[in-house]
N, C-alpha and C positions, 0 to 999 in steps of 0.2 A: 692264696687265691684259689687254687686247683680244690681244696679243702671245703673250702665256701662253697664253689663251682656244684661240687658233688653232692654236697647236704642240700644244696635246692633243688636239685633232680632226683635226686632219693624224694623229698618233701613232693616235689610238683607229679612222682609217679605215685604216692601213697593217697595223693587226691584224686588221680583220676581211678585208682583200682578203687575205693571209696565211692565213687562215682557208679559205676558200675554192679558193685555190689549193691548198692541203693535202687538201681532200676533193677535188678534182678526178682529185688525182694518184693519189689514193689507185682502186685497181683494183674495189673492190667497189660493191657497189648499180648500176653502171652498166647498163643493162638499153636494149637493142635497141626501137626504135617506128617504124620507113620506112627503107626504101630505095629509093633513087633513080635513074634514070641521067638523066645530063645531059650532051650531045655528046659519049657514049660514053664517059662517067667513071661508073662506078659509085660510089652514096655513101651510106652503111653511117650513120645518125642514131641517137643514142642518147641517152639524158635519165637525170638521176641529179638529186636534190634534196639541194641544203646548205644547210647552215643554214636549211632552208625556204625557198628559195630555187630556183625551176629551172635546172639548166646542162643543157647542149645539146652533143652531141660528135657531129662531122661528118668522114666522112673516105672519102679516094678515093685511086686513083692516078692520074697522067696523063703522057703524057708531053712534060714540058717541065721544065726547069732548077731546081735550089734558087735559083740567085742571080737569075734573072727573078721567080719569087716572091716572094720575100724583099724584092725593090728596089719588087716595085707595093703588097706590104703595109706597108710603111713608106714611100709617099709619098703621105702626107694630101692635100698639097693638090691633086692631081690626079684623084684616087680619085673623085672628082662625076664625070667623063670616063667614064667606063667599068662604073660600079655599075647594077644596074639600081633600086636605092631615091634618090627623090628628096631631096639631100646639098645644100642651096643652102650650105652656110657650113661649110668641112673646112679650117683651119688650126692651123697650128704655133706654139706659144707660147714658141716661143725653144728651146733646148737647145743639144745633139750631135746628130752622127749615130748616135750608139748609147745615146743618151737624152735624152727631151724630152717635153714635155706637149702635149696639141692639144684642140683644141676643134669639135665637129660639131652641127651643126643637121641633123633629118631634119624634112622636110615630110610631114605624115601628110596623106590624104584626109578631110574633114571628113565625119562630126562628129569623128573622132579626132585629139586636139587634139598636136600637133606636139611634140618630144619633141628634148632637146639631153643633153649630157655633157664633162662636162672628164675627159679622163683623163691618165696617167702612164706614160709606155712606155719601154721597152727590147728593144735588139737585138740581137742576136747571130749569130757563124757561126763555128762550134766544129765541127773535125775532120770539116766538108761538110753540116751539121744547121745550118739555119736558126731563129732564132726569133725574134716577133717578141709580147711579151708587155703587156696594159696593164692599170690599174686606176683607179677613179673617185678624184678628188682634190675637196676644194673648190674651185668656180668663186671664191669667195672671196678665195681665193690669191693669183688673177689680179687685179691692178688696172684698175677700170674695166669686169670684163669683166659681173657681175653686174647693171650701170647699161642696158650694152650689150644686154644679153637681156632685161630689162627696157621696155626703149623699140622695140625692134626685133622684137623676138616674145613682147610682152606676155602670150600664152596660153602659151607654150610652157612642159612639164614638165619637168624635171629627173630623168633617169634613177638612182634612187636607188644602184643596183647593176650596176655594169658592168666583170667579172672577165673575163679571157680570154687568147687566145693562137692564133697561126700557129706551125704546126711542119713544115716542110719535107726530106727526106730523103731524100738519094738510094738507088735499089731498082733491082734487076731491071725495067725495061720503062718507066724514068722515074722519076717522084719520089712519096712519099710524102705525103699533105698533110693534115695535123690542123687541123681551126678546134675552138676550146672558147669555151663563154661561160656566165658565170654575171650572169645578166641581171634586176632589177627595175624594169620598164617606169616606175613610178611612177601616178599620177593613180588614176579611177576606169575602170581596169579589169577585170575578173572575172580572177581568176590562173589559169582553163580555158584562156580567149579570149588574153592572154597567151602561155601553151604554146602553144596552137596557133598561133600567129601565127608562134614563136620558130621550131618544127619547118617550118614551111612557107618562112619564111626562109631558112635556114641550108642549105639545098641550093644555094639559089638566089646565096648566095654564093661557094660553093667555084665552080659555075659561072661566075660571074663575070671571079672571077681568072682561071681556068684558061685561059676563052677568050680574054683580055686578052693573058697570056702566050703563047697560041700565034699574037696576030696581031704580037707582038713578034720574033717565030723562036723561038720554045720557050725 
């Protein structure tokens, strides 16, 4: 029964990140809120709500490589190195290289209680177009890992909703680079304070990478 139990909450979460991924893709509602520039990358922020839900679309050009991209957003367990959000716990739960589950702890500043996620990704690199896509899974799944968060960051919330995707593409003057996320923080926070948290983020990641890849040689 427990067996049963869990294959239709795997099944019933794979419909709803499907769900979301579909209103992502989908071109309308998406509506302009910041722009940014970050070491001379301009980055165009825009917010669309699914399912009641905030997602977040960030994007710039720059110039350095689809395939330095594409290798620093699929290597979890290094990404603490080079993010500027405090990531004490970024590992791989086994897989491929073009598909596998990981598991992150972020350290919030207190009072904001510390915030983890298991998700589910896949990679790709089709015709010079990069992607690197994830969606939230049961920590459940994982054996042991529930016990683990439990004892080791007894406060910490479980990000109920964490939809997304890197999309890198080669252009005129570099590369193309899309972050998406369709994000619910979890715990008690105001879904204002949320957005804006997500919006003032999500620059700050494309920055990130980008600089990461240019101290790599582009």
């Amino acid at each position: 029964m427990v067996t049963i139990m869990l294959l239709l909450i795997l099944s019933l979460q794979a419909a709803d990140s499907s769900a979301y991924v579909s209103g992502m893709n989908d071109s309308t509602g998406w509506v302009e809120v910041d722009r940014k520039v970050i070491d001379g990358m301009e980055i165009v922020v825009r917010h669309k709500e699914v399912l009641g839900t905030n997602c977040l679309e960030g994007a710039g050009i720059a110039a350095v490589s689809v395939n330095t991209l594409l290798k620093l957003a699929t290597d979890i367990p290094n990404q603490p190195g080079w993010s500027s959000w405090d990531v004490p716990v970024s590992e791989r739960l086994g897989g491929t290289d073009s598909r596998f589950d990981y598991f992150q702890v972020l350290d919030n500043p207190s009072p904001v209680a510390d915030r983890y996620w298991v998700l589910r990704a896949e990679r790709a690199l089709v015709d010079g177009v990069g992607t690197f896509r994830w969606h939230h899974i049961d920590p459940a799944g994982t054996p042991g890992l529930t016990e683990r968060v439990a004892s080791t960051w007894p406060d910490a919330v479980m990000t109920r909703i964490n939809v997304g995707d890197w999309t890198f593409a080669a252009v005129t003057g570099g590369t193309s680079i899309r972050y998406r996320i369709c994000t619910d923080a979890g715990g008690a926070i105001p879904r204002w304070v949320g957005e804006f948290a997500a919006r003032t983020t999500l620059p700050t990641n494309l920055g990130d990478i980008v600089r990461e890849a240019k101290k790599r040689g582009g």
